[in-house]
N, C-alpha and C positions, 0 to 999 in steps of 0.2 A: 504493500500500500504506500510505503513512501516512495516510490518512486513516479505514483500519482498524484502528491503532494496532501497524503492524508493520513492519518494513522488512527488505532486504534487508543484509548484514553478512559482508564479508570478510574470510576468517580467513587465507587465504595466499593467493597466487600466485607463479605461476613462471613465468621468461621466455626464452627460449632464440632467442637470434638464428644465424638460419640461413644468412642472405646478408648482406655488407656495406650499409647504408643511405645513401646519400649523401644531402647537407646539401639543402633543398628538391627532393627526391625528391618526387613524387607517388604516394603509397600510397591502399591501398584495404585495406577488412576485413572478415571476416566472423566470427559467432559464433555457435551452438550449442551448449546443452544436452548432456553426455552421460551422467550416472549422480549417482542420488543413492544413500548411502551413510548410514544409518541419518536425522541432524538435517541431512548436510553437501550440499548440492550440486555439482557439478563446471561449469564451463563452458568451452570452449575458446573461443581467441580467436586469428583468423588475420590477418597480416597480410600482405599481400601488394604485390612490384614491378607497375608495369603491364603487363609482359608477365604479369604471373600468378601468377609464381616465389611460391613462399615466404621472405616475409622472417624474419617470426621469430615464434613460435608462443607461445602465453602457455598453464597450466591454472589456472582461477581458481577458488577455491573459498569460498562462501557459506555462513550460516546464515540463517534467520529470525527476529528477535529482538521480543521485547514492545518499543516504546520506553518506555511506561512504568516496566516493572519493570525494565528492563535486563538481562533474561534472554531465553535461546533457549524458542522456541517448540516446543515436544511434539510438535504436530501440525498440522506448515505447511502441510501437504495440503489445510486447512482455510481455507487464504489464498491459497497460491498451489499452480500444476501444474506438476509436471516431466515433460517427454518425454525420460525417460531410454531413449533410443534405441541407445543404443553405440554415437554417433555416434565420428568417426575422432578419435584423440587425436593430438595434434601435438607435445607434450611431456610426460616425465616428469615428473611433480607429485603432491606428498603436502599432507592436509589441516595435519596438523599436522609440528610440527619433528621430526626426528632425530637430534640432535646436542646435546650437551650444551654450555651453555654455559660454556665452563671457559675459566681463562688467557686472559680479556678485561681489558683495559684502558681504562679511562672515561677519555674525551677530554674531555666535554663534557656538561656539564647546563642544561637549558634547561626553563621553565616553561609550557605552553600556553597558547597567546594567543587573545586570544575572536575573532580572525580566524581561525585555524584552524578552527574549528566547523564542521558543516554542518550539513542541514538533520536530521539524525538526530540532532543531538547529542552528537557525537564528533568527534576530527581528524578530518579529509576525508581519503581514500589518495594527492591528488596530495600534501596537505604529508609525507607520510611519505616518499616519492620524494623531494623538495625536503628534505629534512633528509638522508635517507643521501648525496644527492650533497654536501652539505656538509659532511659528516662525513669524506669521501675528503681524501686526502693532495693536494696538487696534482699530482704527479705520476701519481697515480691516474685523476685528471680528465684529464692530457695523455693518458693511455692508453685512454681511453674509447672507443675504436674499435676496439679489439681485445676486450671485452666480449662474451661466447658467452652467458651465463647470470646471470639474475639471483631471487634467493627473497626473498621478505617471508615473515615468518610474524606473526600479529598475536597475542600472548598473552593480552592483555586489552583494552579501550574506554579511550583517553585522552580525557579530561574536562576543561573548561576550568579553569585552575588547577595541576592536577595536572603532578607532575614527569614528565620522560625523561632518559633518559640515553642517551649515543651512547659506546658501546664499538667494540673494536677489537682482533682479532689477527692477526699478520703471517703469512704462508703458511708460514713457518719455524719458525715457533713454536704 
């Protein structure tokens, strides 16, 4: 697609672990298309133990964007097809946020690094991963195993240069 001047651009996903993974486990996965929704696409994304089980089920949700203009595309139909099939969903997942972001506290501000980048022009989704686990408390990190559910939402395209901040509120507050 970038060579038609368009890419593919995650706006959330959602991750919902179903079975515990043990450490050098051998997984397998599968993925699927199942509903576009006016600009948004949906994909599920399954992973599974090797007897089959479901380990833990992702909905991942896309636009298609100019990389030029750094805008969503009107009419992606025009670049790429969706076989919105209603195929099986595996998790509850919304495109965008629900919750307001209130009574957060900034731990941390950090500047993008032109290693971040990828080939679209934007952080790449693993350094977003790689920044919230670093943003967890250590004790958060030792409880990583008991982890059911995890959301991104992605608000806008970070750019090299450009600030983030890493906030935080406690489940009691």
């Amino acid at each position: 697609l970038l060579k038609k001047g368009v890419a593919w651009v995650i706006i959330s996903t959602s991750i919902e672990i179903k079975s515990r993974i043990s450490p050098g486990e051998k997984l397998h996965s599968r993925t699927w298309e199942v509903e576009k929704r006016g600009l948004v696409f949906r994909r599920e994304v399954g992973i599974y133990h090797e007897d089959g089980t479901l380990a833990a089920g992702a909905a991942t949700f896309f636009v298609v964007i100019d990389t030029e203009k750094r805008s969503m595309v009107r009419n992606p139909e025009n670049y790429v097809s969706c076989v919105a099939a209603n195929g099986e969903k595996l998790t509850d997942g919304e495109s965008r946020i629900k919750f307001k972001a209130e009574g957060f506290e900034t731990v941390e501000e950090l500047t993008v690094r032109p290693s971040w980048i990828d080939a679209v022009g934007h952080v790449n989704n693993v350094r977003y991963l790689e920044m919230v686990y670093d943003a967890l408390t250590d004790a958060e990190r030792e409880n990583m195993s008991k982890l059911k559910r995890l959301e991104a939402y992605f608000i806008s395209e970070l750019q090299k240069g450009e600030k983030i901040a890493f906030s935080r509120k406690s489940e009691d507050g």
